[in-house]
C-alpha positions as CSV (number, residue, x, y, z in Angstrom):
1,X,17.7,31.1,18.5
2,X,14.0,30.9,19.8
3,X,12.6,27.2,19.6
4,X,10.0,26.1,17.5
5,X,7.1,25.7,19.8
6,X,5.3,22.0,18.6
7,X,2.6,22.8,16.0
8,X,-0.9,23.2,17.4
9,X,-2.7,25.3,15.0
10,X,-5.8,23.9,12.9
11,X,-5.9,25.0,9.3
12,X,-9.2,25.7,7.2
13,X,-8.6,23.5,4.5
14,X,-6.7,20.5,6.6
15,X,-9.4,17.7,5.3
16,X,-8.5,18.9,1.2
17,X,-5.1,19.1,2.1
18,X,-5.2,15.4,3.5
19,X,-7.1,14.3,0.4
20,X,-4.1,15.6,-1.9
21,X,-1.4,14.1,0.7
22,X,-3.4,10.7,0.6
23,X,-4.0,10.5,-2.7
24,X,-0.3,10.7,-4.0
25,X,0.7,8.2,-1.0
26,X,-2.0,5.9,-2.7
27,X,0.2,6.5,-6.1
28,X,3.4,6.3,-4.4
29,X,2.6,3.0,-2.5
30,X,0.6,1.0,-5.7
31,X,3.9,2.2,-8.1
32,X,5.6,0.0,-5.1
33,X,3.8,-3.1,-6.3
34,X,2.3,-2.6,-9.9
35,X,5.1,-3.5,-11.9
36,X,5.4,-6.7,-10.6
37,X,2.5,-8.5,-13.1
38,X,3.9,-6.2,-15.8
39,X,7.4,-7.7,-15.5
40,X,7.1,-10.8,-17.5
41,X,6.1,-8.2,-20.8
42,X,8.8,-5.8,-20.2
43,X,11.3,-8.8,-20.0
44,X,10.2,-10.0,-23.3
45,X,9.7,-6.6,-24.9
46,X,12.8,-4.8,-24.4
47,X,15.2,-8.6,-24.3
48,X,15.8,-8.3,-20.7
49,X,18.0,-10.5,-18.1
50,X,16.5,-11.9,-15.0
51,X,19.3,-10.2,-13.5
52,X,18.0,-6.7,-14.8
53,X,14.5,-7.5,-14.2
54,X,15.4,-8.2,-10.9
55,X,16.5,-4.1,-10.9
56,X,13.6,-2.7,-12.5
57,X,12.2,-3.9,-9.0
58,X,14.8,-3.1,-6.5
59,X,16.0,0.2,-7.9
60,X,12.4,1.9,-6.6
61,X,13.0,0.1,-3.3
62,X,16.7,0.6,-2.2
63,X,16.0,4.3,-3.4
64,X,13.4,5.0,-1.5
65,X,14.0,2.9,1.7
66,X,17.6,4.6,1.8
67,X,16.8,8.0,1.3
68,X,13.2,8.5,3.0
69,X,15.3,9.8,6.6
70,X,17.3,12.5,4.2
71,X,13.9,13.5,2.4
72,X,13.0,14.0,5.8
73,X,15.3,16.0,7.1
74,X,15.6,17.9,3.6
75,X,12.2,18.5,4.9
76,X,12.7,20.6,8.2
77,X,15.7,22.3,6.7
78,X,14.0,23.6,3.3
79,X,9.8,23.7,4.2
80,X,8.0,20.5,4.0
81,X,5.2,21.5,1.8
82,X,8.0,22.7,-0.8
83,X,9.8,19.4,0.0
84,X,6.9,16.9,-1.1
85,X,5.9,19.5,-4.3
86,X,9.6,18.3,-5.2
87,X,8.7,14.5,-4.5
88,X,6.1,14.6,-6.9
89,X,7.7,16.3,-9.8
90,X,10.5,14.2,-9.5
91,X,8.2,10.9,-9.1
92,X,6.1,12.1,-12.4
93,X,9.0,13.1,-14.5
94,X,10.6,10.2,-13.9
95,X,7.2,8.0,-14.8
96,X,7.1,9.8,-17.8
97,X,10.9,9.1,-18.7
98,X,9.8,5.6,-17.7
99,X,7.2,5.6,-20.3
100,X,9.4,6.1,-22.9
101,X,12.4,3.7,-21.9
102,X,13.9,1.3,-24.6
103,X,16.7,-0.2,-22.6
104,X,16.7,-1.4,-19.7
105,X,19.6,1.1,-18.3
106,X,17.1,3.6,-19.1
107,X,14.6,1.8,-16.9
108,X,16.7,0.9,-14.1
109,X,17.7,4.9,-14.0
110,X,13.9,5.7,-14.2
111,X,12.9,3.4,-11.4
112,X,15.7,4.9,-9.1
113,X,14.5,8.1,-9.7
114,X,10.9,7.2,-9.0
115,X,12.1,5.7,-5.5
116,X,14.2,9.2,-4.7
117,X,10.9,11.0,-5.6
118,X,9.4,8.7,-3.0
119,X,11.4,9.8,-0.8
120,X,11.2,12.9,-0.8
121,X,7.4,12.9,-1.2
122,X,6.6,10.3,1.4
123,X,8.6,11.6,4.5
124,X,7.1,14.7,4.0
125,X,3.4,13.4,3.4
126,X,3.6,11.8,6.6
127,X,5.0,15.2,8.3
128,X,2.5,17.3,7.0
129,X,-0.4,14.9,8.2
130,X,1.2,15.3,11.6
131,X,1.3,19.0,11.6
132,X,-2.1,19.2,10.2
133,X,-3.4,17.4,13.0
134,X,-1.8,17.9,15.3
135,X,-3.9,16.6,18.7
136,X,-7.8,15.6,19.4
137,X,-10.2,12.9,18.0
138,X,-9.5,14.5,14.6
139,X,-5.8,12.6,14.4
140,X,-7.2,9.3,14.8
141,X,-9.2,9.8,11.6
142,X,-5.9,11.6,9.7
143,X,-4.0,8.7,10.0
144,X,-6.5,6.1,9.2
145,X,-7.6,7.7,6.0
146,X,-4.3,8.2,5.2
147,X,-3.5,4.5,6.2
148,X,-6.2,3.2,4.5
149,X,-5.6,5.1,1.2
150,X,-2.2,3.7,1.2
151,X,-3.5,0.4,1.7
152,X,-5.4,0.5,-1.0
153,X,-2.2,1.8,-3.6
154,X,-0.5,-1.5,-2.9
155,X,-3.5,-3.9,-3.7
156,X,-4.6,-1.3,-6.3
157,X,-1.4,-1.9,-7.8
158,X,-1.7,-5.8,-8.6
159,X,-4.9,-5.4,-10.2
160,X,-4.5,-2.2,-12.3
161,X,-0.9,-3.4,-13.5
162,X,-2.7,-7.0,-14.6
163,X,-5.7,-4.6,-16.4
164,X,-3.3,-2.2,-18.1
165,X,-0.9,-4.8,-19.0
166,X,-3.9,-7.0,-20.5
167,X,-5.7,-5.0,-22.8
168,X,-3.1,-1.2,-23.5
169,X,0.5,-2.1,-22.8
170,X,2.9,-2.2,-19.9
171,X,4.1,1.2,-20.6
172,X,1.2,2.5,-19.3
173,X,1.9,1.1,-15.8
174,X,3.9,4.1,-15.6
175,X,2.3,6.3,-18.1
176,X,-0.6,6.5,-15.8
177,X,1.0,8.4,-13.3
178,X,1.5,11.6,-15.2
179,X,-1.5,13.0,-15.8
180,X,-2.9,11.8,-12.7
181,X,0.7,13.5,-10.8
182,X,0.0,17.2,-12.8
183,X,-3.4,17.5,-11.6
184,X,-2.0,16.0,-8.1
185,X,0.6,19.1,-8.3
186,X,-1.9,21.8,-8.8
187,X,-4.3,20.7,-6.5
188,X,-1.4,20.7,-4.0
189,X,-0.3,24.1,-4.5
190,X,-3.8,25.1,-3.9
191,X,-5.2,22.7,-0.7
192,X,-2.2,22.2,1.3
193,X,-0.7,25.4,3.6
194,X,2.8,26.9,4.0
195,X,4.6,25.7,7.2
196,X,7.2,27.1,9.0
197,X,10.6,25.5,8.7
198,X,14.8,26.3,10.3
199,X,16.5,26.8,7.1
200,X,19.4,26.4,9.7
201,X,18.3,23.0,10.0
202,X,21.9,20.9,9.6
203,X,21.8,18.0,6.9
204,X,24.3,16.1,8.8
205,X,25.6,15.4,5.2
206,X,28.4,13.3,6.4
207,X,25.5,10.9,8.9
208,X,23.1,11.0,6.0
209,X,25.5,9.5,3.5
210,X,26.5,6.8,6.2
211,X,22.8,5.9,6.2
212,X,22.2,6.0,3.0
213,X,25.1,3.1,2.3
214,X,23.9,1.7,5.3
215,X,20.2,1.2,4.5
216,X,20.8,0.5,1.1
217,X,23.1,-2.4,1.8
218,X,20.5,-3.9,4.3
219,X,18.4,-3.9,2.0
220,X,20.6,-5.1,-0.9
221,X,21.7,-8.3,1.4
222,X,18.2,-8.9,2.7
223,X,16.3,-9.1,-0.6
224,X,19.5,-10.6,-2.9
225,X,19.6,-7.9,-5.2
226,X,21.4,-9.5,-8.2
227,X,23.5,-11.8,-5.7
228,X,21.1,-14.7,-4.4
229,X,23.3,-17.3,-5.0
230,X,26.8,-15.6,-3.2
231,X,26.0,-16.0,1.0
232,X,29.6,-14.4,1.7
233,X,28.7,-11.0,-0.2
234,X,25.2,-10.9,1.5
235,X,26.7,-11.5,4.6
236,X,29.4,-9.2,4.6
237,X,26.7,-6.3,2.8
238,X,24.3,-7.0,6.4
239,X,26.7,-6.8,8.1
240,X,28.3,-3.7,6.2
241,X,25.0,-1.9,6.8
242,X,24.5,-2.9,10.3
243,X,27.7,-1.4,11.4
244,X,26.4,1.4,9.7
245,X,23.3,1.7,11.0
246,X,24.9,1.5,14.4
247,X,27.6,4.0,14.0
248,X,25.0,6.7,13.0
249,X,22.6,6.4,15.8
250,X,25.5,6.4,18.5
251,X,27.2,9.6,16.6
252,X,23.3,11.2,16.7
253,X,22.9,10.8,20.1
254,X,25.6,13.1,21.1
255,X,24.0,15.8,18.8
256,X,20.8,18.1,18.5
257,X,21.1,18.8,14.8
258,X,22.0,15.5,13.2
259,X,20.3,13.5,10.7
260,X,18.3,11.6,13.7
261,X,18.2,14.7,16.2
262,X,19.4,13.3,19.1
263,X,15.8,14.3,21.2
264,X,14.1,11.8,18.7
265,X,15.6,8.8,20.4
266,X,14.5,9.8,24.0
267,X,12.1,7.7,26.0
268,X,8.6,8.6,24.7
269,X,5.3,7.2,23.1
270,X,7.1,7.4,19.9
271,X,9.4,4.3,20.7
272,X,6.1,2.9,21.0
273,X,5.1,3.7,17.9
274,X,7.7,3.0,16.0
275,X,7.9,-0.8,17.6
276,X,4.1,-1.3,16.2
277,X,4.6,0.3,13.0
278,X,7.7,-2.1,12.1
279,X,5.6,-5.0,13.5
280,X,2.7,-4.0,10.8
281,X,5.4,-3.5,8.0
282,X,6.8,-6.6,8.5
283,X,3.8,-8.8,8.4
284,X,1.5,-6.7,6.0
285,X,4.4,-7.0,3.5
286,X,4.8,-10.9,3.7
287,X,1.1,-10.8,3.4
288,X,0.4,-9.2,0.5
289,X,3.4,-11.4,-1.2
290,X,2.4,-14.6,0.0
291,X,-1.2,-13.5,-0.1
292,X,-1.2,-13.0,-4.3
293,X,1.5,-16.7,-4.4
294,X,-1.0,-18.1,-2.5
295,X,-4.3,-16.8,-4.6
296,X,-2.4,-17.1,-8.0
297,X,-0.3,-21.0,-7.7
298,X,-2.4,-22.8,-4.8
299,X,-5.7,-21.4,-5.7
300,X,-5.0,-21.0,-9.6
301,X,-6.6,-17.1,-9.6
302,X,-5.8,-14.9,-12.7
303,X,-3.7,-11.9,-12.0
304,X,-7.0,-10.0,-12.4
305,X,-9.1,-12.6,-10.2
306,X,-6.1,-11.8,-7.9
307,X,-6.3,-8.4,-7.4
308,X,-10.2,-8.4,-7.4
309,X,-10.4,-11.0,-4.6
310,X,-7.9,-8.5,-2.4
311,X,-10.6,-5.9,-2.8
312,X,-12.5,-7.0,0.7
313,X,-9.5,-6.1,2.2
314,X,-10.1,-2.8,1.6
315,X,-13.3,-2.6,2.8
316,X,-12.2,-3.9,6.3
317,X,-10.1,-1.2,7.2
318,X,-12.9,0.9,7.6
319,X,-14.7,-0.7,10.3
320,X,-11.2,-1.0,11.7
321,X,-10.5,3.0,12.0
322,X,-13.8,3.2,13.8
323,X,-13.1,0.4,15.6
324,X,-9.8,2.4,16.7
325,X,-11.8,5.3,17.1
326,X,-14.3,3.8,20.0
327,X,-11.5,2.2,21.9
328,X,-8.9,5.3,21.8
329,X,-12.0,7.4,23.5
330,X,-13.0,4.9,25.3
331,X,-9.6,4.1,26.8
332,X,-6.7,5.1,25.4
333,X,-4.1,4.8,22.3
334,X,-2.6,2.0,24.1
335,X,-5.7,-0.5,24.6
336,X,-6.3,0.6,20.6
337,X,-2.9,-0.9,19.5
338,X,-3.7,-4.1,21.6
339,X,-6.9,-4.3,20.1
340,X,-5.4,-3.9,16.6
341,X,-2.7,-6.6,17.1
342,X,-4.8,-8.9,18.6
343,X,-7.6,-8.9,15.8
344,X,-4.7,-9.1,13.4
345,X,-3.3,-11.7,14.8
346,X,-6.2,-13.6,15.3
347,X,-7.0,-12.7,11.4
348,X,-3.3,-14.2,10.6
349,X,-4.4,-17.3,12.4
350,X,-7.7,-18.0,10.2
351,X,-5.5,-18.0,7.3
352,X,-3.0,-20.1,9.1
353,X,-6.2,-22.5,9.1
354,X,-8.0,-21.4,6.0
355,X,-5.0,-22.6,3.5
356,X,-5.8,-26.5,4.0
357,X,-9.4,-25.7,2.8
358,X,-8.3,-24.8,-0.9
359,X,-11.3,-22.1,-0.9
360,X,-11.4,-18.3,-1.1
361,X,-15.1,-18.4,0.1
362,X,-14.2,-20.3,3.0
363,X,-10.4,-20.3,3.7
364,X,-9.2,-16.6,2.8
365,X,-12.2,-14.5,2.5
366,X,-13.0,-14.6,6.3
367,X,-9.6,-13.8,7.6
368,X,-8.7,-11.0,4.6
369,X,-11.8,-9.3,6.3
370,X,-10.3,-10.0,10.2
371,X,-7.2,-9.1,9.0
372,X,-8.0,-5.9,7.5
373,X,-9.8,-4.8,10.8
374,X,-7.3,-5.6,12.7
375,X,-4.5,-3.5,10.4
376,X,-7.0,-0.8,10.3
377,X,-7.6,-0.5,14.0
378,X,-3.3,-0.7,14.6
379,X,-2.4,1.5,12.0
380,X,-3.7,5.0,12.6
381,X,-2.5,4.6,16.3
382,X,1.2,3.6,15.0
383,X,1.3,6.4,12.4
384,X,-0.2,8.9,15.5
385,X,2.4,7.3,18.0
386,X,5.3,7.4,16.1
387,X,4.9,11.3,14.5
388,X,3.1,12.6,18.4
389,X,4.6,15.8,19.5
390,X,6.7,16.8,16.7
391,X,7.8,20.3,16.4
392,X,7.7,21.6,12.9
393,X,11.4,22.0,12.6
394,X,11.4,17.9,13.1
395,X,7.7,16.6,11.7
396,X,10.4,16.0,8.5
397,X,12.9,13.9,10.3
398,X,10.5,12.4,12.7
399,X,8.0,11.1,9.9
400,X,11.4,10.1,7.7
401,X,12.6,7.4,10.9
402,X,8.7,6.1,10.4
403,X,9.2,5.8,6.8
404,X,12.2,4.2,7.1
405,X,11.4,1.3,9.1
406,X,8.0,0.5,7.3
407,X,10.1,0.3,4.2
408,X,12.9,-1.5,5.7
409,X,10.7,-4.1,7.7
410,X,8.6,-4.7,5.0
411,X,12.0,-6.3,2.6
412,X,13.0,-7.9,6.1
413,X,9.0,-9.6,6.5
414,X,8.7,-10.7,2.9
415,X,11.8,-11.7,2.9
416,X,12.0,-13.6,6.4
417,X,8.8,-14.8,6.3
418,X,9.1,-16.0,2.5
419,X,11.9,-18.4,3.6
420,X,10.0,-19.3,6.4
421,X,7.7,-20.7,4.1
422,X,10.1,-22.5,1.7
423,X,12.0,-23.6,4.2
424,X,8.6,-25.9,5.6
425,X,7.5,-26.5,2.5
426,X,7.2,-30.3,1.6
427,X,8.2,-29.3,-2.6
428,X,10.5,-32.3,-3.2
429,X,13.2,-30.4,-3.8
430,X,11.4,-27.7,-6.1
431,X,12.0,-24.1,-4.8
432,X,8.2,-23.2,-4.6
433,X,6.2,-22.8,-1.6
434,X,3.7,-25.6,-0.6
435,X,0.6,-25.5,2.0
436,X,2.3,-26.4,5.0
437,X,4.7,-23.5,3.7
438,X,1.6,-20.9,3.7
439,X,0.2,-22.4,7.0
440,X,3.8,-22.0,8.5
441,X,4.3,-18.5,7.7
442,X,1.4,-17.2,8.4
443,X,1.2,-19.0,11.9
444,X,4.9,-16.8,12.6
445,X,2.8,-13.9,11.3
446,X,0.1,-14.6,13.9
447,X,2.8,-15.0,16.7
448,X,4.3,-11.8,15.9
449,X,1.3,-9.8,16.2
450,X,0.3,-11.5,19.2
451,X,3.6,-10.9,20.7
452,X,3.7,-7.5,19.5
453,X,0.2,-6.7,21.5
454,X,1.7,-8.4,24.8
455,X,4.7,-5.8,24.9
456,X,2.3,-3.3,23.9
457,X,0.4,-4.4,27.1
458,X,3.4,-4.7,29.2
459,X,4.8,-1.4,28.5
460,X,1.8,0.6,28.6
461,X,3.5,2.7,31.5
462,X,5.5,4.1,28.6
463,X,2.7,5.1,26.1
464,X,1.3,6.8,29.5
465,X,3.9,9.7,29.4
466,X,3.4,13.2,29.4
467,X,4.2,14.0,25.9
468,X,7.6,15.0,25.1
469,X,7.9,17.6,22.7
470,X,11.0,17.6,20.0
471,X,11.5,20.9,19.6
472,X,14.7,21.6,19.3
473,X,16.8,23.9,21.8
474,X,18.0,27.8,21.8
């Protein structure tokens, strides 16, 4: 069989089509995090547990995390376009089923369903992006709008859920997505173009439903899931999905066609980028969570001051993509990435430092703004990195291993990074996270990032390779 050659062909309506692929990230990522406010009124409405509150939560994100590398892949083998228009049913229908929920089996059900939407929805997004653009200044831009709009979903999220929650009712946390998802679906069949895909593309069935145990018991035994309070089970789940994890990539590498093609794992500029994007997930993750404990128990914010005083974050990520920009013509990808990192890092710093002042103006203000810059400097050059040279019979699978380890290194930040906190915190005994907590975490933050732009720096011989294109072989 001829190869598919990697994708270098510009299509008219790329910019619409990135506005539709954006867009739903922004409502794929903000679904991550708007329940949250909403989950004290669902508890008390439908007579819920903590145990299945804990679910309504966790179903989304073992979902999605475990099945974004099979979306992926479902991806090469069946068309990516038709792969995402998928996604998004799925996600809206099961919003709408959400909607409607009375129990909280129902729920649960409906939030699993929205994460395998995700899924599908999100791997693909990321794939289509890449094939879109695929080379030239334009990429930079892509990724950062693309960045940025996601961004923006998951501190969107806190504030709309608090609004809707307020003054309609927490059923429209979800209800919200439908009409906004059908006029997402039309637009979509309109904007974005048809792509070439192998529908001899192999599933690797047998791999993929490894990984899916695998990733899903990670995440299970990272995050608690239900069993906080039981070391031995989480243990044995890590160490259950480790093995797993382990198993599949050494099987992979003896094959072309597998779940991870085996010419995904070579030495490239991808390894690079997929290093920088799990740095980013990791510490943007514990940010935004400690960011709203911080904002809401230390500085006493509503959870609608809350979600307005993360708005500035926004704003820096623009300044940041040009930032990017300049630098990546200037230089190259790899002094951008440094750059990024190091602006983050020293953003992570200031709020090391700005937590003893008890003040937004003063303490968190300044470094949300650094911060931001920083992330939006790093970002588009991971998300470029980690999807460069992808043929079209692997965008899917490429772009799923980048969606898997932002979704995976974000539980393993918040969660790492949370018990950093508590574990410094002077609380007397009561399991809630005090200054010296905050300071301490985001210190580690700051560390990583710093850390992360040394080896950037260090292995800049690597991100100076002659690209290596995936295509598969004859």
């Amino acid at each position: 069989m001829m190869h598919t050659p990697t994708n270098t062909t510009l299509h008219e309506k790329r910019w619409q089509a990135l506005a539709v692929i954006s867009i739903i990230q922004l409502i794929l990522l903000l679904d991550a995090t708007v329940v949250n406010v909403a989950l004290p009124r669902i508890k008390h409405d439908l007579g819920l547990t903590d145990g299945s509150l804990t679910w309504i939560v966790n179903a989304y994100l073992i979902t999605a995390g475990s099945l974004l590398l099979l979306g992926g892949r479902i991806g090469d083998a069946f068309g990516v376009r038709r792969t995402f228009q998928v996604g998004v049913v799925i996600f809206g229908g099961f919003s709408l089923l959400a909607t409607f929920a009375q129990d909280a089996t129902v729920l649960i059900i409906s939030r699993a369903g929205q994460g395998l939407g995700e899924a599908l929805a999100s791997a693909t997004g990321l794939a289509m992006v890449s094939l879109l653009f695929p080379s030239g200044p334009e990429r930079g831009k892509a990724f950062g709008i693309w960045a940025a709009l996601g961004g923006l979903g998951s501190i969107i999220g806190v504030l709309l859920s608090g609004v809707l929650t307020h003054y309609l009712s927490w059923r429209w946390v979800f209800g919200i997505n439908v009409p906004i998802v059908m006029l997402l679906i039309v637009a979509a069949a309109v904007m974005i173009p048809k792509f070439s895909h192998r529908s001899s593309t192999s599933l690797d069935l047998g791999n993929a439903l490894i990984l899916i145990v695998a990733v899903a018991a990670t995440v299970m035994a990272v995050m608690g899931s239900g069993i906080e309070h039981l070391p031995g089970q989480r243990m044995a789940l890590l160490l259950l999905g480790v093995l797993g994890i382990a198993v599949v990539l050494r099987r992979c590498k003896r094959s072309e066609n597998g779940i991870i093609p085996a010419r995904l794992m070579t030495r490239s500029p991808r390894m690079a980028g997929y290093a920088i994007v799990a740095i980013l997930a990791a510490t943007s993750g514990a940010l935004f969570y400690l960011g709203v404990l911080l904002l809401q128990d230390y500085l006493g914010l509503t959870p609608m001051q809350t979600g307005l005083a993360w708005l500035p974050f926004c704003l820096g990520f623009f300044p940041g993509i040009f930032l990017s920009q300049f630098v990546m013509q200037r230089w190259n990808s790899q002094a951008a990435a440094v750059v990024g990192l190091a602006v983050s890092a020293l953003g992570f710093a200031l709020f090391a430092f700005g937590v003893p002042l008890h003040s937004y103006w003063l303490g968190m203000l300044p470094a949300m703004l650094v911060t931001s810059i920083g992330f939006g400097c790093v970002a588009p050059v991971a998300q470029s990195l980690a999807t460069s040279d992808l043929s079209e019979a692997d965008a899917g699978a490429g772009s799923g291993i980048t969606t898997t380890l932002q979704q995976l290194f974000q539980v393993f930040g918040v969660t790492l990074l949370a018990a950093v906190a508590l574990a410094v915190s002077d609380n007397s005994g009561v399991p809630t996270i005090a200054a010296n907590g905050f300071v301490a975490a985001f210190a580690v933050s700051a560390l990583v990032m710093f850390g992360g732009a040394l080896l950037i720096w260090a292995g800049r011989n690597a991100l100076a390779l002659e690209p290596t294109p995936s295509s598969p072989q004859p």
